[in-house]
C-alpha positions in Angstrom: 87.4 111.8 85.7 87.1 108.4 84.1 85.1 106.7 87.0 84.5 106.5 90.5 84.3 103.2 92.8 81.3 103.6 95.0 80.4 102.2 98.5 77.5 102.7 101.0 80.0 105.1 102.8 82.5 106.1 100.5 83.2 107.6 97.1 86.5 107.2 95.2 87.3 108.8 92.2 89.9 107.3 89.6 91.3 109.3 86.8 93.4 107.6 84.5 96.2 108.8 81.9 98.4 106.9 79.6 101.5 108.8 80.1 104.1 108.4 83.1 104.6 112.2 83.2 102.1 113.5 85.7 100.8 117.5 85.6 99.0 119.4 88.7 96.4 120.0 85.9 95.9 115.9 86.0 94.1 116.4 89.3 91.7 118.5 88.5 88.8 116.6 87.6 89.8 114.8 90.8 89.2 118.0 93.0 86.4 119.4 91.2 84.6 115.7 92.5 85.8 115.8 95.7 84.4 119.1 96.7 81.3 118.7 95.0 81.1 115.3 97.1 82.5 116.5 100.5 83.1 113.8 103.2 82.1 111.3 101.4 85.1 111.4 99.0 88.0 111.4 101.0 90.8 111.4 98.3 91.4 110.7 94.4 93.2 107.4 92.6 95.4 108.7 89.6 96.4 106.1 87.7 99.2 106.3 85.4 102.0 104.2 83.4 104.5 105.0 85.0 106.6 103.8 88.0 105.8 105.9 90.6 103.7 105.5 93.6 103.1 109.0 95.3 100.8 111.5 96.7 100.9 114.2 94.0 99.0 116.5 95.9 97.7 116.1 99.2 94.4 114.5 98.5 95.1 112.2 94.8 97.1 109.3 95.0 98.9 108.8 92.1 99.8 105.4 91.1 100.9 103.1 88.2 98.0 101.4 86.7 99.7 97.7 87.3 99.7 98.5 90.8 96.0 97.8 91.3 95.7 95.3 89.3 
């Protein structure tokens, strides 16, 4: 995981990977936080370079990286 955006209530973790093929093994890191973190972390940011906007799994949002910017 590259960093996570924290607020008083909520934790979200952003992993980000210069390629615009995404992997189940990308989410991960992701995962591994969110558990460890519970309710507090309700899902993941992946960004990416890509075009893509979609919920690879679930719980981690995957999304190009110009999208948020």
């Amino acid at each position: 995981m590259d960093f996570v955006v924290e607020t008083p209530q909520r934790l979200l973790p952003v992993e980000v990977k210069a390629t615009p093929r995404l992997r189940p093994s990308h989410v991960e890191a992701l995962r591994a936080f969110r558990k460890e973190y519970g309710r507090r972390c309700r899902a993941g940011l992946l960004l990416h370079t890509g075009e893509e906007l979609t919920w690879l799994v679930e719980d981690v949002l995957a999304a190009p990286w110009w999208m948020v910017c």
